[in-house]
C-alpha positions in Angstrom: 89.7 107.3 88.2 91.3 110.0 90.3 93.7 109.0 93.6 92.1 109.1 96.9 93.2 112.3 99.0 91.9 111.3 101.8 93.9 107.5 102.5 95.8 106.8 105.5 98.8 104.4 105.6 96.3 101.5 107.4 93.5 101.6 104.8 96.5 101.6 102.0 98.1 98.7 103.1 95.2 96.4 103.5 94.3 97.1 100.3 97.8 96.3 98.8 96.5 93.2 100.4 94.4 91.8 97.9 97.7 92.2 95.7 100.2 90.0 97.7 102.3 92.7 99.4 102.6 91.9 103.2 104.0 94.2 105.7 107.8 92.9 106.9 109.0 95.5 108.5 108.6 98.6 110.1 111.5 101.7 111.0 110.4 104.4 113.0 107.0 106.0 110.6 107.7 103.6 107.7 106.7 100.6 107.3 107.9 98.2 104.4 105.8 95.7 102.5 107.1 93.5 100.0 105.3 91.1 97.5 107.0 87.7 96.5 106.7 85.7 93.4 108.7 82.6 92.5 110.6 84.7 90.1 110.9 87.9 92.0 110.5 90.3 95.2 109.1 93.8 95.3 109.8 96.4 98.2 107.8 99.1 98.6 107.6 101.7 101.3 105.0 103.3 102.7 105.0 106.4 105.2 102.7 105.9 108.2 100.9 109.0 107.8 97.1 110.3 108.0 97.1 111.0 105.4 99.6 110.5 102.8 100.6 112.7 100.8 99.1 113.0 97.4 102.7 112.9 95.8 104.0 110.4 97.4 100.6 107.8 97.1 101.6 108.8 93.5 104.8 107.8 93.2 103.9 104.4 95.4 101.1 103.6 92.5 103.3 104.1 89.6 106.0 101.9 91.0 103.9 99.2 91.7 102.3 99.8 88.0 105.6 99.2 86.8 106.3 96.2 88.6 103.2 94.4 87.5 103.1 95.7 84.3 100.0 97.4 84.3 98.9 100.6 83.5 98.5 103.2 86.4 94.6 103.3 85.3 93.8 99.5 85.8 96.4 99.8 89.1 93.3 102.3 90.3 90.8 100.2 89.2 92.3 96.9 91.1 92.5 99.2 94.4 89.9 101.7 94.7 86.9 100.7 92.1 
């Protein structure tokens, strides 16, 4: 599955929803989301832009691959299919 071009920092974030990240902050055209376990905390942040830029959705994505230990592909798959 290929990464949207067209997503805007609103749409993103609700779907980063339906994995546990809730926005806690924002600084000037950023806003931060973090995800809390009982073991751990992921930050993220996300540029409040329309839209974001392919790179940068990319390099979002992989991190929170890494964090949940799932491939980039099934990462796609939770969010987008």
């Amino acid at each position: 599955m290929k990464i949207p071009r067209d997503l805007n920092a609103i749409q993103f974030i609700k779907l980063l929803g339906s994995l546990n990240y809730e926005e806690t902050r924002q600084s000037g055209s950023h806003k931060r989301l973090t995800r809390k376990t009982s073991v751990s905390e992921h930050h993220i942040t996300i540029p409040n832009h329309d839209p974001i830029k392919l790179g940068t959705l990319n390099n979002i994505l992989n991190d929170i691959s890494l964090h949940l230990n799932i491939s980039k592909k099934d990462l796609l798959e939770k969010l987008f299919g």
